[in-house]
Structure formats: structure tokens, C-alpha cells
N, C-alpha and C positions, 0 to 999 in steps of 0.2 A: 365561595361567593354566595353571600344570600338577597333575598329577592323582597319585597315590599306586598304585603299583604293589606287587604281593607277588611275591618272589621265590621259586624251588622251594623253596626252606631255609628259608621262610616271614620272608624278615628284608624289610622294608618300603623301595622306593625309587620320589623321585621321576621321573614322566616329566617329559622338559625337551623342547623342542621339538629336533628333528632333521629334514632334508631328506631326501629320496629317496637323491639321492647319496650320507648319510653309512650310510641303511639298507643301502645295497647294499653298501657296500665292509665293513660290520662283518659280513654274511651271508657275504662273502667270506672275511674273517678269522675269523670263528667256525668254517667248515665248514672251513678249510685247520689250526686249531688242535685240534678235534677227530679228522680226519681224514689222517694223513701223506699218504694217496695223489692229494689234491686240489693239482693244480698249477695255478697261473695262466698264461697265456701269450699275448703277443698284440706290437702294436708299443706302444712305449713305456710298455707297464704298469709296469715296473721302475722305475729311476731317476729316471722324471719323474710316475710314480705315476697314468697316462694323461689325456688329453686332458684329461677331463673330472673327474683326479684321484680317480676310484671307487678305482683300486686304492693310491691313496697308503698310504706306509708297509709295505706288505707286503711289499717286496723288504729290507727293513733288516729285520725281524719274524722273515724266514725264508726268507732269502736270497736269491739268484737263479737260484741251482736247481730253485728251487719257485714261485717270479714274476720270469717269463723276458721279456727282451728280444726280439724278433723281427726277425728285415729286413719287409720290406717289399712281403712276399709271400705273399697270404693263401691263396692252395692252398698253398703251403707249411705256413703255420702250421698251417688246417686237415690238415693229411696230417702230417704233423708228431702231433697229437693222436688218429687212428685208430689211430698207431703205438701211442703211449700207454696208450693207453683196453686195445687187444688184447693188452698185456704187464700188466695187473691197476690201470692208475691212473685216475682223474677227473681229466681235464681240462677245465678253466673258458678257453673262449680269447674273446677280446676280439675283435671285429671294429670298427675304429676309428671308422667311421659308418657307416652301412646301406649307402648306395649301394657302398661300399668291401669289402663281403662277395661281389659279383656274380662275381669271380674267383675265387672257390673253391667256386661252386655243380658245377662234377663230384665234388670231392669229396664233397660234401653230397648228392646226387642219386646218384651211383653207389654209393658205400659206405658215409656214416653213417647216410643215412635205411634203409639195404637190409642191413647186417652180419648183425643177429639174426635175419631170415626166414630168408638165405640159409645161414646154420650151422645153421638149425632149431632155434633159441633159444639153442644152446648157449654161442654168444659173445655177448652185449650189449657195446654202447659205450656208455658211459656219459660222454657228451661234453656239457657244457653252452654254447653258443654263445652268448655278450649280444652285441645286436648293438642300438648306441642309433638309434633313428629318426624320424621325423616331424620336421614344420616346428614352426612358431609361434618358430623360434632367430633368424630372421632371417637363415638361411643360405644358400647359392649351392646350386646343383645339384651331384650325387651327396655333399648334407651334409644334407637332410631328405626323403630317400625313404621312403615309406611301401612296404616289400615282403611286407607280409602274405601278401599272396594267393601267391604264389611257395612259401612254408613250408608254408601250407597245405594248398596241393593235392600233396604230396609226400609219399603215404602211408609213416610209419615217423618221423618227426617229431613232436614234441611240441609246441604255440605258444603260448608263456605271455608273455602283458606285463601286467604292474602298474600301477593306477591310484594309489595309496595308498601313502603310508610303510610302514604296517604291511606293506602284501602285497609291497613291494620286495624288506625282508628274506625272510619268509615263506615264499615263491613262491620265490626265489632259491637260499633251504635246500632244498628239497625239490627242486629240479632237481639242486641235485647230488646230491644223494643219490640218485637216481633211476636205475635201471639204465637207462630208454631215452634216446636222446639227445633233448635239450629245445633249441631256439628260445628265448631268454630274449629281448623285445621289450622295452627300456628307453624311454618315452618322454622324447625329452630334455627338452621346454620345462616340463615335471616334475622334471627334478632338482632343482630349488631349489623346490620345493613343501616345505610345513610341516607337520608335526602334532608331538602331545606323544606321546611314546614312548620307552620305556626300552629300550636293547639286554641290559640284567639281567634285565628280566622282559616280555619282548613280548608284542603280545595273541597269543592264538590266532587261526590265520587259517585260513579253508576251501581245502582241499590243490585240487592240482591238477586239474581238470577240474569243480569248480562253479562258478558264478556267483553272484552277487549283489546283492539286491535293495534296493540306497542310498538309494529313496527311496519311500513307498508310496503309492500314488495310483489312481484310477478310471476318468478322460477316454481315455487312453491310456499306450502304455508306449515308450517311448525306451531302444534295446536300444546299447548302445553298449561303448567299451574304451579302455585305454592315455588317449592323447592328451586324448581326447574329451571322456572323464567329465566334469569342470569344467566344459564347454560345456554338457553335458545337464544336469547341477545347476541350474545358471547359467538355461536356458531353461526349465527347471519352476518356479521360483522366479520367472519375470519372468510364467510362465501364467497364475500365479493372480489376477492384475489381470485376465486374460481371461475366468475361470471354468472354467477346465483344470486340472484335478487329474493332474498324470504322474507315473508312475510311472518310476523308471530303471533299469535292468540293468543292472549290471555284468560282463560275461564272464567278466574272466581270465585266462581260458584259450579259445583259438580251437581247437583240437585238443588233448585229448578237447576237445566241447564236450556244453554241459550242455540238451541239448536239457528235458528237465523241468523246471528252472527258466524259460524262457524263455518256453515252449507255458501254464504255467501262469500266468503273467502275462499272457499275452496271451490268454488266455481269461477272465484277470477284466477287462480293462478293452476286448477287442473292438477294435481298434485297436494297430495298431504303427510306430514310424517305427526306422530302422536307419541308427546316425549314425556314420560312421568318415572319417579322414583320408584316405586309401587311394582312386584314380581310382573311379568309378562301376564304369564298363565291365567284366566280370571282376571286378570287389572284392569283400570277403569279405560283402559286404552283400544280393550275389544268391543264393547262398549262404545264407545265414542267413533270406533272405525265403520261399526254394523249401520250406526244412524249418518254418518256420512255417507258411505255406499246408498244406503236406502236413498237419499235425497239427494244425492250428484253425482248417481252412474253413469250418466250420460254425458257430464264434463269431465270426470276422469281421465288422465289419461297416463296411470299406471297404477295398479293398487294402493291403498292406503300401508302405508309402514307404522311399525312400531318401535320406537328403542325405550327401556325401561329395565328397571332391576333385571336381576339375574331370579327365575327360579329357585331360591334358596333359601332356608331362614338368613338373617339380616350375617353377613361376615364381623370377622374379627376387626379392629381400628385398622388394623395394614393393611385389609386386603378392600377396604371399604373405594378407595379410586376406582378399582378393576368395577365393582359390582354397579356404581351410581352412574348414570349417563353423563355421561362427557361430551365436550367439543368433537371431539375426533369421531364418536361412534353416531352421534348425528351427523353431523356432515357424512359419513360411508350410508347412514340411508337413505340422504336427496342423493348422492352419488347413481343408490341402487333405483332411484326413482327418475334419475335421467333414461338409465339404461333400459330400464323396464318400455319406456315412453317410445327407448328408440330401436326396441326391438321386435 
């Protein structure tokens, strides 16, 4: 069923359904049609319109001066784009699968995340990174790394991944646009996710660094991101046969993060669980538990949990169900957040 949208000119269009994927590459095409100085660049965004075909069409659109072919060397590409960014342009660079970004963390660590401190504001880069990640693809090792935590702790970075069509495009505008350099976290086994949505008249979506509260509820609240959402959905919806009312968060954004939306849900319902793909140990989910404690010890009323990858480099395609958070393994930690409450 699709729905009736109003365009700025006030002329009437409908939404038809569209994928993540097509959100992202029209955020791509709108900000580089708007925008001369927004260049695309990565390995094979051009002529084969990348891996996963986000950037198709934009090198026919507007040429391949502006969605660049690359070799096969991402401190290159990235070093390549610091050039850019420091001579007045946005560059949007593609990193081909997460694990595949790990070569050009000097870059990112020495000079994107560090440019504007060190000139004392006076330079920004204004560098947008997509870097698609996480499992549930059925893919081999260094093809669903979850490297959150890595962008994270790298103060002078931005961390924005998209749960929603809406916020693919959204999210996507507003990194480049954005003077500081952004982390765009694409979750892949979300590309082909569905809603109805017009790229003529999109919804309005909350800018970078709030959160989102997708679903309202009392029991507890399931603070989660990216990958995940669908799961947490998924296991609020199978709660209510329990008598669990969750509540879900949606992040967003991991850096800013929104610590007031979070604290304030977790103070209505007393109870948190913090669900991401990303290893336990280190993930962004100790993190997120430590600033919740700090801000609603006092409304607690049973530790903050955690469910997330397993400790391990990423598993083989078969064993990939067992390692990614599931229905069943949240639902056993509001289970352990009842017991906690009632003991």
C-alpha cells in the first residue's frame, strides 16, 4: 500500500516502496546535483556502479571526474580524499566492506579524525566515509565486520548508521553536508529492506546525533542500532505473549550520542538491555551501559545487560545464526532483567 506525499511546491506524489540501497544512492545523487563540490570515490563505484550498486548510474549522470574509479588501495583512496576535502571539496569515499577500511585507519586516526583540532577549526574536512558492515549476508570473514567500536573511540569522527529507508537517505544528506568528517555505517543485510517513500518529498528525519524511540513500552527498553533494529522489533512484538511491554531505541548516531533520549527512557521503564552485532568485549555496548548507570542509578532496577556478537573474529556463513543476536537471546536477557528486579 503506498501513501500520498506533498512536495515543497505543494504538487501531490505518491510514496512507492524503495530499498535502502535505492535511498542511499538517490542521497548520493541529490547532494552531488545540488552540490558541484561533492565527489564520489572508492573501487568500483563508477562503471560497475559498486559492489552493491548504491552508486549506480552516477558516473554516466556526471562523469567520472566526480564518481571516480580507484585501485585498490584504501590509504590511498582515503589520502586521496584529505587531499580534496583541504583544496575546498566533499568527498563521499566508499570503503568496499568494513573489514576492507582496516588499511587506511592511519589515515583516519592521524589526519581525518585530528585535521580541525590541529589548524584550531580553521581547516575542516568534510569527508564522508560509507563503509557497509555487519553479517546476517552470509558472508566470509573481512566481509561482515562489525567495527563500530574502532570509529568510536576516535575522538574527531562522527558515527552515523541507518536503521530505516527514511534515515539512509536523511542521515546520508546531512553527512555530507556536514563540515566534520562522518563514519556513515551502512548495514548490509538492510539493503534490501522495504518501506514506501518518495525521494520528491521525504519524510523529515531527526539530524544527526538524536535518537529514536520506534517503539513505546514500560517492562523495559532495548537500546539498539544499524543491523539490529529488526531484531529488537522482532523481540518486543514476540514479548507481549510474555507480558513485556519494550520499549526500543533507536540511536543513529553513536558519536554525538544522545545521551537524553536514552537516560529518559530508561528511567521510564527501569530496566535496559543493549543489543548490537559488534564482539561484547570492548563494544560499543560497555559504553552505552557505563553512561546509562552514571545517569539512572537511582531508577534502575536490575543491571543494564548486554547481548551482542560472540567474542570472536566474525564466523563461517553456517555458523553466522549462533554468533548474531537473535529473538530468542534478547528476550533470555529481559527474562534475566526480570529476575534480577525480583531478586
Amino acid at each position: 500500500m503506498t501513501t500520498a506525499a506533498v512536495t515543497a511546491d505543494g504538487r501531490r506524489t505518491k510514496a512507492k516502496p524503495a530499498t535502502m540501497a535505492q535511498a542511499l544512492g538517490r542521497a548520493l545523487r541529490d547532494s552531488m546535483a545540488e552540490d558541484p563540490t561533492v565527489h564520489v570515490l572508492g573501487e568500483d563505484v563508477g562503471t560497475l556502479g559498486g559492489v552493491f550498486r548504491i552508486t549506480d548510474g552516477l558516473a554516466k549522470e556526471f562523469g567520472d571526474d566526480r564518481c571516480t574509479d580507484t585501485p585498490l588501495a584504501e590509504a590511498g583512496i582515503l589520502g586521496a580524499a584529505v587531499g580534496m576535502a583541504m583544496y575546498g571539496l566533499r568527498p563521499v569515499v566508499e570503503m568496499q566492506f568494513d573489514a576492507f577500511a582496516y588499511p587506511a585507519f592511519e589515515q583516519l586516526m592521524s589526519h581525518v579524525a585530528k585535521w580541525r583540532n590541529r589548524t584550531g577549526g580553521a581547516m575542516p574536512l568534510p569527508i564522508t566515509v560509507r563503509v557497509p558492515y555487519g553479517g546476517g549476508i552470509g558472508g566470509v570473514e573481512h566481509h561482515s565486520d562489525s567495527s563500530e567500536a574502532y570509529y568510536m573511540a576516535t575522538p574527531g569522527l562522527h558515527v552515523v548508521t541507518p536503521a530505516t529507508v527514511e534515515d539512509a537517505y536523511g542521515l546520508l544528506r546531512e553527512s555530507i553536508a556536514s563540515d566534520d568528517p562522518v563514519i556513515f555505517l551502512e548495514p548490509k543485510r538492510l539493503y534490501w529492506s522495504k518501506a514506501d517513500w518518495s525521494p520528491e518529498a521525504p519524510a523529515a528525519v531527526e539530524p544527526i546525533g538524536k535518537a529514536v524511540v520506534r517503539r513505546t513500552g514500560r517492562s523495559a527498553t532495548l537500546i539498539t542500532y544499524g543491523p539490529s533494529l529488526p531484531v529488537c522489533l522482532e523481540a518486543a512484538e514476540a514479548a507481549v505473549a510474555e507480558g513485556w511491554d519494550l520499549e526500543v531505541v533507536d540511536l543513529r548516531s553513536l558519536v554525538p550520542f544522545d545521551d537524553e533520549t536514552v537516560a529518559a527512557s530508561v528511567r521510564r521503564t527501569g530496566r535496559a538491555v543493549v543489543v548490537h552485532e559488534s564482539p561484547g568485549f570492548g563494544g560499543p555496548g560497555g559504553e552505552i551501559a557505563a553512561r546509562i548507570t552514571e545517569r539512572c542509578f537511582h531508577h534502575l532496577e536490575a543491571p543494564v545487560l548486554r547481548v551482542a556478537g560472540f567474542d570472536i573474529p566474525y564466523p563461517p556463513p553456517m555458523l553466522e545464526r549462533h554468533h548474531l543476536p537473535g529473538v530468542d537471546r534478547v528476550l533470555d536477557a529481559v527474562a534475566r532483567l526480570q529476575w534480577e528486579a525480583d531478586s
